[in-house]
C-alpha positions in Angstrom: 0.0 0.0 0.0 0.8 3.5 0.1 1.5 5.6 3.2 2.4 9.3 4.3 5.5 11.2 2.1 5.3 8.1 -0.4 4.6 8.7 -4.1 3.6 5.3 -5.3 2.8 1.7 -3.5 5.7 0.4 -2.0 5.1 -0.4 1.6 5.0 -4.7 2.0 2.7 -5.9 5.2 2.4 -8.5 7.3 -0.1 -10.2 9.1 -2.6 -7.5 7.6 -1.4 -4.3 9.8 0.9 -6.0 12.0 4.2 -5.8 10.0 6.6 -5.2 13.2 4.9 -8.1 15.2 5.5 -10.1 12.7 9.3 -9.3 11.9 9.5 -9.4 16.2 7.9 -12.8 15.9 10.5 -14.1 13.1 13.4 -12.8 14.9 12.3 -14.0 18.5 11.9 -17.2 16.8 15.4 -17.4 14.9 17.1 -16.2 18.6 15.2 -18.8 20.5 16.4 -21.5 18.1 20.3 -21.1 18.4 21.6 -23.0 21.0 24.9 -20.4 21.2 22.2 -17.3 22.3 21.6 -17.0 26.2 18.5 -15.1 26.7 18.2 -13.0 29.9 14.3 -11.6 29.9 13.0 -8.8 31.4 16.1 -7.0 32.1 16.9 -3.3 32.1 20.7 -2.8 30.8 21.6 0.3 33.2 25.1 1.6 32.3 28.2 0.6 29.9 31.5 -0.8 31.8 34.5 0.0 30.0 37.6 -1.1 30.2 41.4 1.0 30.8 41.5 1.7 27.0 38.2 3.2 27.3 36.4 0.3 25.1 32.9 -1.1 26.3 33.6 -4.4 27.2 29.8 -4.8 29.0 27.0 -3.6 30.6 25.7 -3.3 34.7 21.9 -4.5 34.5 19.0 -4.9 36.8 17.0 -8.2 36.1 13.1 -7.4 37.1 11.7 -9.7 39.4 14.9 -11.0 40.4 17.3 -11.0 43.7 17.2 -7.8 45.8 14.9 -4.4 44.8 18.3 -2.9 44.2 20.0 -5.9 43.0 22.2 -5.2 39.6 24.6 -7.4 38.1 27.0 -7.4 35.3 27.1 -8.8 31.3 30.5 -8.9 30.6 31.0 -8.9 26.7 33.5 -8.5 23.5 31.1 -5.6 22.1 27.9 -4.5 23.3 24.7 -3.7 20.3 22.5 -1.5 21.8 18.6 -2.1 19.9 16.2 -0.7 22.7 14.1 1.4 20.6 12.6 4.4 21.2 12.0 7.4 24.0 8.2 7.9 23.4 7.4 8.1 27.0 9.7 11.6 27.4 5.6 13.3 26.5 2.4 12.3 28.0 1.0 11.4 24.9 2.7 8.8 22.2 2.5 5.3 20.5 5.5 3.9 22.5 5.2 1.2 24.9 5.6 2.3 28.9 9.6 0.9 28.1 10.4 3.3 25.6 12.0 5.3 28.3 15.2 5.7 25.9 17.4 3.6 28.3 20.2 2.3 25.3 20.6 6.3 24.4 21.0 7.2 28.0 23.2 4.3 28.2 25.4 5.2 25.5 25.3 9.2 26.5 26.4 8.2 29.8 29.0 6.3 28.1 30.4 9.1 26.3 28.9 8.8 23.4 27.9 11.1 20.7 23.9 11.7 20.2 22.7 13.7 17.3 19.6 15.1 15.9 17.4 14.4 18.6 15.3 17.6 18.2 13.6 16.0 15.6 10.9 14.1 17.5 8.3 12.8 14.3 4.5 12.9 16.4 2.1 10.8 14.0 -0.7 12.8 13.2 -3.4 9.8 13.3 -3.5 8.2 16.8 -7.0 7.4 18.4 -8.0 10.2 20.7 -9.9 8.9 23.7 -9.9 11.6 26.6 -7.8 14.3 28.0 -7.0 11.6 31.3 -5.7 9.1 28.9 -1.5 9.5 29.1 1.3 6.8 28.3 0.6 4.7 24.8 -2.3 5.4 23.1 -3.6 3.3 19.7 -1.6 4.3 16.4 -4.6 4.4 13.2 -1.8 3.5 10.4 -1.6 5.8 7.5 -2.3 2.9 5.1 -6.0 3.1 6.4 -5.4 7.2 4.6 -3.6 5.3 2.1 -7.0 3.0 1.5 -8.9 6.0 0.9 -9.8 7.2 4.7 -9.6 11.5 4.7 -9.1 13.8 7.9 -12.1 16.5 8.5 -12.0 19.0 11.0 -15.6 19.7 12.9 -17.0 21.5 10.0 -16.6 18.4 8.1 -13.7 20.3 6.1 -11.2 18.2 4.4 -8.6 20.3 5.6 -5.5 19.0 3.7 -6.6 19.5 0.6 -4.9 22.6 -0.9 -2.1 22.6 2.2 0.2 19.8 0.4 -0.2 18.3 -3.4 -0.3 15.0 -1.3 -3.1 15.9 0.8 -4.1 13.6 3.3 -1.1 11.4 2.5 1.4 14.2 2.7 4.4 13.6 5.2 3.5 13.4 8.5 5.4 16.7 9.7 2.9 18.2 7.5 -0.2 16.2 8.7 0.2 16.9 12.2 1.1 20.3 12.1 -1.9 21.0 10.2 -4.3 19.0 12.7 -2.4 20.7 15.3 -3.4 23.7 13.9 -7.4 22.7 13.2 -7.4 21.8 16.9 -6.0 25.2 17.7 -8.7 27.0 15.2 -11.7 24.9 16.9 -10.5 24.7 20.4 -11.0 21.0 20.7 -8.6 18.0 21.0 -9.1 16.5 18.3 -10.4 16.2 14.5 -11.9 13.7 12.7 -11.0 10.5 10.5 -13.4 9.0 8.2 -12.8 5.3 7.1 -16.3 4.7 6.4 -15.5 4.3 2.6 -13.4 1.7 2.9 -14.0 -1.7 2.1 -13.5 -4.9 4.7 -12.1 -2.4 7.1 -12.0 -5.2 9.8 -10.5 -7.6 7.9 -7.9 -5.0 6.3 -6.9 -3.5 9.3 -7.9 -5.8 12.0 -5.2 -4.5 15.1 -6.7 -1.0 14.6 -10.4 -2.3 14.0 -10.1 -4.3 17.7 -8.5 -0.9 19.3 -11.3 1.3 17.9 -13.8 -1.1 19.2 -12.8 -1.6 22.2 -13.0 2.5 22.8 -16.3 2.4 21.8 -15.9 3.7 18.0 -17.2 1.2 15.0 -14.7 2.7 11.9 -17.7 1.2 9.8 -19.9 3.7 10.6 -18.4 6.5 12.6 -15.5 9.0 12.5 -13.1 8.5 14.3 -11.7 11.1 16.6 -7.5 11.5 15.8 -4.8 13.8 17.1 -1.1 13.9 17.0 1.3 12.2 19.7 5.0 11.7 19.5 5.7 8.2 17.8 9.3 8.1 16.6 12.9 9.4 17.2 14.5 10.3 13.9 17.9 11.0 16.3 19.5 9.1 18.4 23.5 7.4 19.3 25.4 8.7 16.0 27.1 5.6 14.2 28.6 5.0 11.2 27.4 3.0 8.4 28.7 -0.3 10.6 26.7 0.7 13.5 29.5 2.1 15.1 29.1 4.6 17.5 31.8 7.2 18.8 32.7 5.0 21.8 34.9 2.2 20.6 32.6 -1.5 21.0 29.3 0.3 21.9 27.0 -0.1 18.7 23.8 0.9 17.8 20.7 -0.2 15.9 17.0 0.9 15.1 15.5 3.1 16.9 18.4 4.6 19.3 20.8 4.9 16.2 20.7 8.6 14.0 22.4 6.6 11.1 21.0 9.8 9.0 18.7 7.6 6.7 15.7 9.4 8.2 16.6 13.1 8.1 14.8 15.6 9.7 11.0 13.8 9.1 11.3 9.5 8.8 9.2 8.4 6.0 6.4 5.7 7.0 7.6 2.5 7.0 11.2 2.7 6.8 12.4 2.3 10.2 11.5 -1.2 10.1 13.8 -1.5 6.8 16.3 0.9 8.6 16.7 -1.7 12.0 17.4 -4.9 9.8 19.6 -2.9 7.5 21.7 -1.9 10.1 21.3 -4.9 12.2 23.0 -7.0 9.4 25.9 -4.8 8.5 26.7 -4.6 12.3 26.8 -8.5 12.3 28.7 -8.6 9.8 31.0 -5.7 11.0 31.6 -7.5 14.0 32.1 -11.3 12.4 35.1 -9.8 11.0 36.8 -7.8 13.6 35.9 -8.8 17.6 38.6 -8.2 19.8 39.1 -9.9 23.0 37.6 -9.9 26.0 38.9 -6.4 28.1 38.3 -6.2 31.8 36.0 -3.3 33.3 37.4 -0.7 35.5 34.8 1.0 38.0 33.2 4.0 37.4 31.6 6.4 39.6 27.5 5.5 39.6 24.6 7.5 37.9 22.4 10.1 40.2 19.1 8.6 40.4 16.1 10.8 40.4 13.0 10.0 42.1 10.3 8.1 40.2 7.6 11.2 40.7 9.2 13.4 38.3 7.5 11.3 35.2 4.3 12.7 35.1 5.3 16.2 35.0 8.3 16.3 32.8 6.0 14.5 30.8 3.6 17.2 30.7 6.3 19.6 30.3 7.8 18.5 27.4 4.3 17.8 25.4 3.7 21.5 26.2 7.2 23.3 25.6 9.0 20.7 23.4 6.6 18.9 21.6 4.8 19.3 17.8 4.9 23.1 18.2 7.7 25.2 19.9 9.3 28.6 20.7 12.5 30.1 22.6 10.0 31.3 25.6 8.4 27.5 25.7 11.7 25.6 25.5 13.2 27.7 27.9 10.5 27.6 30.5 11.1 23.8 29.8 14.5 23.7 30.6 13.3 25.4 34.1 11.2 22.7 34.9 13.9 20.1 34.0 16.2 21.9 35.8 13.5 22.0 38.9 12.9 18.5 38.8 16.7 17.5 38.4 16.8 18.4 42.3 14.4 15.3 43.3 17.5 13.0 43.7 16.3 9.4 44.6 18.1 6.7 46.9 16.3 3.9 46.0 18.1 1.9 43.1 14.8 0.5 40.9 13.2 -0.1 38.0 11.1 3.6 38.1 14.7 5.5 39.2 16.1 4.6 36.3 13.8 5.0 33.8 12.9 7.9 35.5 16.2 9.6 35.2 17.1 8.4 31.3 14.0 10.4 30.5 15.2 13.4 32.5 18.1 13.1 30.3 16.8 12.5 26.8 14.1 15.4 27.3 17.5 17.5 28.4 19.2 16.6 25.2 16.1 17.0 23.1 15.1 20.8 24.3 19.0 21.6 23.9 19.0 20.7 20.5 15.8 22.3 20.0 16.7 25.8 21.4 19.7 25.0 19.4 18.4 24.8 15.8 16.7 28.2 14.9 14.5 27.1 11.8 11.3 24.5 10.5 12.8 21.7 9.3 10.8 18.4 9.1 9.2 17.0 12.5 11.2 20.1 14.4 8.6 23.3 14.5 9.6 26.5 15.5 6.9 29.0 15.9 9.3 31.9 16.0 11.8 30.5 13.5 9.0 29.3 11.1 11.0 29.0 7.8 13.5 26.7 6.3 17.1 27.8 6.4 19.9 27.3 4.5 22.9 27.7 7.7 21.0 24.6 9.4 21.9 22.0 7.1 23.8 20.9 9.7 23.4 18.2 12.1 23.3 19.2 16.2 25.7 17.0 18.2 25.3 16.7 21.9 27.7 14.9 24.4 27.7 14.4 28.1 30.9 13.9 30.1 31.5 12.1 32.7 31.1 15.4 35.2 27.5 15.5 34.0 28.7 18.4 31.9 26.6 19.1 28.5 29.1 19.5 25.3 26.9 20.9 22.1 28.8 21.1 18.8 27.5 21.3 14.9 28.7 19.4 12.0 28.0 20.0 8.3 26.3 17.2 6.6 28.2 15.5 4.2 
């Protein structure tokens, strides 16, 4: 089918609309079956050892449900391949599970590593708007279902994108959102409309967003369905090279928490999925040719922990300041309220501690960047800086040292 920023039909599915399930599925199933793979499940990897020469050789983790509440062990290893995906839950609205709390990004910043474009935080303009109460993941309505003919109206029954992109409804999703953001600001409400009622077999096209949609009370078949925008992919991330290599010698990186640079400023639908195995492969084979030995860790001084309770209102923060629309005055007041927040230290090593302070550190590193670039370019809108500009095609490099000091630099793309 056809989704957002594409000019012809080239997006292959699975399993109807369950494409990543079913890559997850053929993958779990491949790892499960080699006898040489040890899983370790429902683990959080916390920080990178490294050894005298300043190579990861491993990673400190925290296996949930197991030993102690504080109890953390060590993977000692010849390279470590960071794939954790993404850092949706940084706003209180987005398609990310409740573990895309960035942790393999914080990892590797707290490692040293570079991290680049990360102010260009895509929202997907088509998620299933329930109620203003509703925070953490809410239900993604694919743009194939546009694709299939579905339109967006506002509440005069408008089709709005018609006339704001030769694309219209299936223009790229920077452009989508924006312009729902802007119908919700016009109307005052939280939300506009999608109408699927046209298409054919809807439940048996589209059955994962059918089932969601149903069980929120909506029938697609014969009723609108209410949409609005919430953050749904990182187009930034660790910066590697075209092996996956980050900055930090044997830390790479993969999917999600890499900025390879294949997405730009605005990832088009679809290809993150190509993206991950891409990159996943060239990284094997990177490291089937060249694995040193095993190096020994030296100890490092641990992270700060911040207390658990900060979520919900960075959260809020960021969808407010840092989120589809910003400014100087919103990022700013922003980085207030981070810097507020960063004094609720916590001395209780768990699950929620952690998470809780990688977010602090991502949304950091995001509204730096932000602040940083002073344009519109693709998913990062600046309502003060609302053209495109020629001195930004650059890409914003941040870096954190190991005296939780904040390095910014910019390098021309190449």
């Amino acid at each position: 089918t056809r989704e957002g920023g594409h000019l012809r039909n080239r997006i292959l599915h699975a399993g109807g609309d369950a494409t990543g399930a079913e890559v997850s599925r053929a993958l779990l199933a491949a790892v499960q079956e080699d006898a040489g793979i040890e899983i370790i499940e429902h683990a959080l990897a916390i920080d990178a050892l490294k050894s005298a020469t300043g190579r990861v050789c491993g990673v400190t983790l925290h296996v949930i449900g197991k030993g102690s509440l504080d109890g953390v062990g060590r993977a000692l290893s010849r390279a470590v391949v960071v794939a954790t995906g993404g850092l949706g839950q940084v706003y209180s609205q987005t398609t990310n599970p409740a573990v895309s709390t960035g942790d393999g990004v914080a990892l590797a910043l707290r490692a040293g590593a570079d991290v680049a474009d990360v102010e260009f935080i895509q929202f997907h303009p088509t998620v299933l708007w329930r109620d203003l109460a509703n925070r953490g993941q809410q239900p993604l309505i694919s743009e194939a279902v546009r694709g299939e003919g579905a339109i967006l109206l506002n509440h005069k029954d408008e089709q709005f994108m018609v006339g704001k992109h030769p694309q219209a409804d299936l223009a790229p999703r920077d452009v989508v959102a924006k312009e729902i953001f802007n119908q919700m600001r016009i109307s005052g409400q939280p939300h506009v409309w999608l109408d699927a009622r046209k298409i054919n077999d809807f439940a048996k096209r589209f059955p994962t967003i059918y089932a969601s949609c149903v069980a929120n009370g909506i029938d697609p078949t014969v009723e609108k369905i209410p949409v609005a925008p919430a953050s749904h992919y990182a187009s930034g991330g660790v910066r590697v090279d075209l092996n996956g290599q980050s900055s930090i010698a044997g830390l790479y990186i993969c999917g999600e928490s890499a900025c390879t640079g294949a997405h730009g400023a605005n990832r088009l639908a679809s290809n993150s999925l190509l993206e991950g195995l891409v990159f996943g492969a060239r990284i094997a084979d990177s490291l089937a040719k060249d694995l040193p030995a095993q190096e020994q860790p030296v100890e490092d001084s641990k992270t700060t922990l911040l207390d658990p309770k900060i979520v919900i209102p960075l959260q809020i923060a960021m969808s407010e300041g840092a989120g589809v629309m910003r400014s100087e005055s919103s990022l700013r007041k922003t980085v207030q309220t981070l810097q507020e927040l960063s004094k609720l230290t916590s001395n209780q090593p768990r699950i929620e501690a952690w998470e809780a302070s990688n977010l602090h550190l991502l949304a950091t590193a995001i509204v730096r960047s932000a602040l940083e670039r002073t344009e519109t370019r693709g998913s990062h809108w600046r309502s003060d800086f609302p053209d495109l500009s020629d001195k930004w095609q650059v890409r914003v490099i941040e870096k954190f040292d190991a005296d939780g000091n904040w390095h910014k630099r910019v390098e021309q793309i190449k």
